[in-house]
TISELO-659039 format. One record per residue (C-alpha): residue in three letters; residue number from 1; x, y, z. Coordinates in Angstrom, 3 decimals. Layout:
(r ALA, NUM, (X, Y, Z)) ...
// end
This chain:
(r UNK, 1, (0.000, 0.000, 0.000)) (r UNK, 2, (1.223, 3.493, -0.641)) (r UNK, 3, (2.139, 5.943, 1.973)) (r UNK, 4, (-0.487, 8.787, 2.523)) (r UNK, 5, (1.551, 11.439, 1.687)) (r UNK, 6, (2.527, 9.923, -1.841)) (r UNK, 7, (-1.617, 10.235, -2.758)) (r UNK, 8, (-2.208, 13.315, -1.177)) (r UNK, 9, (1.033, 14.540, -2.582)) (r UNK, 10, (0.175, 13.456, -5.850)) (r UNK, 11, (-3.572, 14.139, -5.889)) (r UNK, 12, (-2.312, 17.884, -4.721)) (r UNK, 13, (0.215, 18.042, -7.908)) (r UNK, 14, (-2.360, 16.590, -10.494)) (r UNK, 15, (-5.201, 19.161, -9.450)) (r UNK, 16, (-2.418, 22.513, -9.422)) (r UNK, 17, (-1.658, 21.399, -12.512)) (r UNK, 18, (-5.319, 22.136, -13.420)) (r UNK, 19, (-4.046, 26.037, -13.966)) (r UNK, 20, (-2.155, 24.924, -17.200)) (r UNK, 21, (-6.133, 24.981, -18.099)) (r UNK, 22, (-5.391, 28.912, -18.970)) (r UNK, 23, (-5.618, 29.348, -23.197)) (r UNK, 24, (-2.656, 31.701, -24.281)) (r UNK, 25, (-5.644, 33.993, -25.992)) (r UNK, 26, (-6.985, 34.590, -22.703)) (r UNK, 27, (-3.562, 36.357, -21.508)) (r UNK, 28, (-3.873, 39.297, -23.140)) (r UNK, 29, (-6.930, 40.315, -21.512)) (r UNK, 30, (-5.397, 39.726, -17.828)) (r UNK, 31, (-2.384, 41.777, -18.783)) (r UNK, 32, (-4.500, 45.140, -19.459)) (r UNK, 33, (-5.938, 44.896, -16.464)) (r UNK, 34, (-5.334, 47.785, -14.035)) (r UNK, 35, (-3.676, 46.800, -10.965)) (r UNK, 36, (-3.904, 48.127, -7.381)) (r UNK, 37, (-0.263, 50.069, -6.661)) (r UNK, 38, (0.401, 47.808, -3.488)) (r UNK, 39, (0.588, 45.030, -6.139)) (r UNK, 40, (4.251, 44.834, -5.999)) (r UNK, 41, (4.705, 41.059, -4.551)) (r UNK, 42, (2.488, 39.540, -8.218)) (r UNK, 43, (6.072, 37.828, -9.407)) (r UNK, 44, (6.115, 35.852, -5.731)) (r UNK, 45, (2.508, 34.676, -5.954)) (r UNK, 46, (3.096, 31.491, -8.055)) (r UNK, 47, (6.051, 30.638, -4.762)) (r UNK, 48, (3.433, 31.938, -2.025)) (r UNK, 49, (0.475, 29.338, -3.568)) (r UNK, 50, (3.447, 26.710, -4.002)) (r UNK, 51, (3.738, 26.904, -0.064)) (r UNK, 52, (0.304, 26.982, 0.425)) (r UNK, 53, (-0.714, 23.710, -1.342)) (r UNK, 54, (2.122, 22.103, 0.473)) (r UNK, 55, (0.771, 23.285, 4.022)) (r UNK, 56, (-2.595, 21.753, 2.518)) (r UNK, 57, (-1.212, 18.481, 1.739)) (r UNK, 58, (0.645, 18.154, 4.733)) (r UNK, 59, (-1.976, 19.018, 7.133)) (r UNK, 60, (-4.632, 16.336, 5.005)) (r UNK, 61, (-1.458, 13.727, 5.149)) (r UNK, 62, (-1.842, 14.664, 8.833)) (r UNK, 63, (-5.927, 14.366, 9.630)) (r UNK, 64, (-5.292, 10.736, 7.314)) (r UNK, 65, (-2.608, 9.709, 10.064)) (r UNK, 66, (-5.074, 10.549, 13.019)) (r UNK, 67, (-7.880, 8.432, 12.242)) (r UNK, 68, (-6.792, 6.731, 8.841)) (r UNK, 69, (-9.565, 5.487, 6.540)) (r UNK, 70, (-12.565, 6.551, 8.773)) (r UNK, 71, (-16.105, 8.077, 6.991)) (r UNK, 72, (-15.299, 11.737, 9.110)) (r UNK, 73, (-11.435, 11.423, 7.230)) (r UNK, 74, (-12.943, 10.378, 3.866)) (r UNK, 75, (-15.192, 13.291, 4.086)) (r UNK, 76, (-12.355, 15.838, 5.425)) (r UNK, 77, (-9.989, 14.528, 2.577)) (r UNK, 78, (-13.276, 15.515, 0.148)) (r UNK, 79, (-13.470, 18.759, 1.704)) (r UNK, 80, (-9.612, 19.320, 1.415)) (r UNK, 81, (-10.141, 18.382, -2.469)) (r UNK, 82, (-12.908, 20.572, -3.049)) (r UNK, 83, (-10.895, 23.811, -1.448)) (r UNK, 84, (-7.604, 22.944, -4.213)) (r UNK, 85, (-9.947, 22.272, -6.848)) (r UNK, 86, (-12.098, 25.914, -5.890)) (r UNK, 87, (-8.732, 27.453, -5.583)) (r UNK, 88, (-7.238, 26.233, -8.874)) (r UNK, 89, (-10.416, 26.946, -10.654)) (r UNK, 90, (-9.838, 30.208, -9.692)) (r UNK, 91, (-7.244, 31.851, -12.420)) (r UNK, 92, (-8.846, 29.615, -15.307)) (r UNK, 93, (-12.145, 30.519, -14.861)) (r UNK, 94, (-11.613, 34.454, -14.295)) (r UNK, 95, (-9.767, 34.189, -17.830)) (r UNK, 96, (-12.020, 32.159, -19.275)) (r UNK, 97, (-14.941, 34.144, -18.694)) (r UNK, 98, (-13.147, 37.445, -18.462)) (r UNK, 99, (-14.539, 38.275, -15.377)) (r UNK, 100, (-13.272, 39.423, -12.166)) (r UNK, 101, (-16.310, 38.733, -10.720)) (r UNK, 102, (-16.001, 35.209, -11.139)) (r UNK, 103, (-12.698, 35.313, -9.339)) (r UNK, 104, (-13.968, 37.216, -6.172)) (r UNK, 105, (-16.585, 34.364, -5.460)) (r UNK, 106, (-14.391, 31.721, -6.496)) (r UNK, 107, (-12.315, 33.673, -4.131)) (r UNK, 108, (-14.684, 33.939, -1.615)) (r UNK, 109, (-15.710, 30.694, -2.041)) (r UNK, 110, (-12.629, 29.138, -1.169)) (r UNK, 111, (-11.834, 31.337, 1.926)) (r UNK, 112, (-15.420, 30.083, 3.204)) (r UNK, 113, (-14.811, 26.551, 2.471)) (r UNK, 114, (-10.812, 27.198, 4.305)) (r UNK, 115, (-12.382, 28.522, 7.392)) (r UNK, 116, (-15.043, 25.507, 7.726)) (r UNK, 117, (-12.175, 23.242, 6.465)) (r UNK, 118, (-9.964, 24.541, 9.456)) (r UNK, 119, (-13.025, 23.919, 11.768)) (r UNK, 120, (-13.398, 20.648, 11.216)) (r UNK, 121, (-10.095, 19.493, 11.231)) (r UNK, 122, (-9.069, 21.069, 14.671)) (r UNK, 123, (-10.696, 18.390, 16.498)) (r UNK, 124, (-9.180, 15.783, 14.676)) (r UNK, 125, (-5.059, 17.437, 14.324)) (r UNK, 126, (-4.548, 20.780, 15.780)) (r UNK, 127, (-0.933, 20.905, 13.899)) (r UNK, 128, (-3.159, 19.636, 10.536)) (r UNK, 129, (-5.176, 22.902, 11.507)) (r UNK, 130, (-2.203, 25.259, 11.842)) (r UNK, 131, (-0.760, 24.215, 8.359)) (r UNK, 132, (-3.535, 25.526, 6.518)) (r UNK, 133, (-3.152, 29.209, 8.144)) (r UNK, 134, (-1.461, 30.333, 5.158)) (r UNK, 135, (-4.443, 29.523, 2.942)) (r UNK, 136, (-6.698, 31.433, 5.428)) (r UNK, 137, (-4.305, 34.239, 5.640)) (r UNK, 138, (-3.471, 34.365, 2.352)) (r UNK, 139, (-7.066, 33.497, 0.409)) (r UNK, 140, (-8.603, 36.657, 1.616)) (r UNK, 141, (-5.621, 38.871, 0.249)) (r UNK, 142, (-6.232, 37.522, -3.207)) (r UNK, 143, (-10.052, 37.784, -2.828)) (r UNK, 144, (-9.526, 41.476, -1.713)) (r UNK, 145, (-7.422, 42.280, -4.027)) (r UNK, 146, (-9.477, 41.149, -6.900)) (r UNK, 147, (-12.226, 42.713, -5.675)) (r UNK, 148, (-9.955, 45.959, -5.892)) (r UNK, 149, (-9.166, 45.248, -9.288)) (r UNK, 150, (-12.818, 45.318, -9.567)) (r UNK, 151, (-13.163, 48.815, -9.285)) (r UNK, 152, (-9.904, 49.933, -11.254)) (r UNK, 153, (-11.550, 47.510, -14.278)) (r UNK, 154, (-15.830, 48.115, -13.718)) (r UNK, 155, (-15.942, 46.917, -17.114)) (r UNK, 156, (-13.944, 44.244, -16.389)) (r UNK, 157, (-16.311, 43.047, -13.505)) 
// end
């Protein structure tokens, strides 16, 4: 049988690899967009979300070690999918649809889901728990600042 942190590793890897989803054509229209001034960390985001899903892997290889194979881990380990898959969605489906909009719920969506997420496993792995503070710090930045670009792009919304 394979160690837990080989699947959730690899499950992790195969989902983030979900933003290669993003057609070249749809560049050009993120690139015009007006950017808040504070923006000046954008070329670290790529490492901060690197060291984010690996907090998130860890802490699920974590709540799988506490009570491996039980219903309440299969459902946390569907919860812990659901967040990636909401956060990888994210970049895609703004481009896609060219619509900022659809990033601030995804956004929001995801920072929702984190906080319930972090809930649920506290009981089960307090240090699980801890690892995903850097989504739940994090999550909201993005969300916020999306929802900035919002207002330098209405049109864009």
């Amino acid at each position: 049988m394979l160690n837990p942190w080989i699947v959730i590793g690899g499950i992790t890897l195969l989902v983030a690899l979900g933003s290669f989803l993003i057609r070249p054509r749809d560049l050009p229209w993120a690139a015009k967009l007006d950017r808040p001034g504070w923006l000046f960390f954008e070329p670290a985001i790529p490492f901060i979300w690197t060291v984010i899903f690996i907090c998130g892997a860890w802490s699920a290889v974590l709540v799988w070690q506490a009570e491996p194979g039980s219903l309440k881990t299969w459902a946390l380990m569907g919860l812990y999918l659901l967040v990636e898959i909401i956060t990888v969605a994210y970049i895609p489906a703004t481009l896609r649809f060219r619509s900022l909009s659809v990033g601030t719920g995804l956004g929001g969506l995801g920072v929702l889901l984190g906080f319930i997420l972090t809930f649920l496993v506290w009981p089960v792995s307090q240090p699980a728990a801890l690892l995903l503070l850097p989504y739940l710090l994090w999550s909201p930045i993005g969300t916020y600042t999306t929802g900035r670009m919002i207002d330098l792009n209405p049109e864009e919304s």
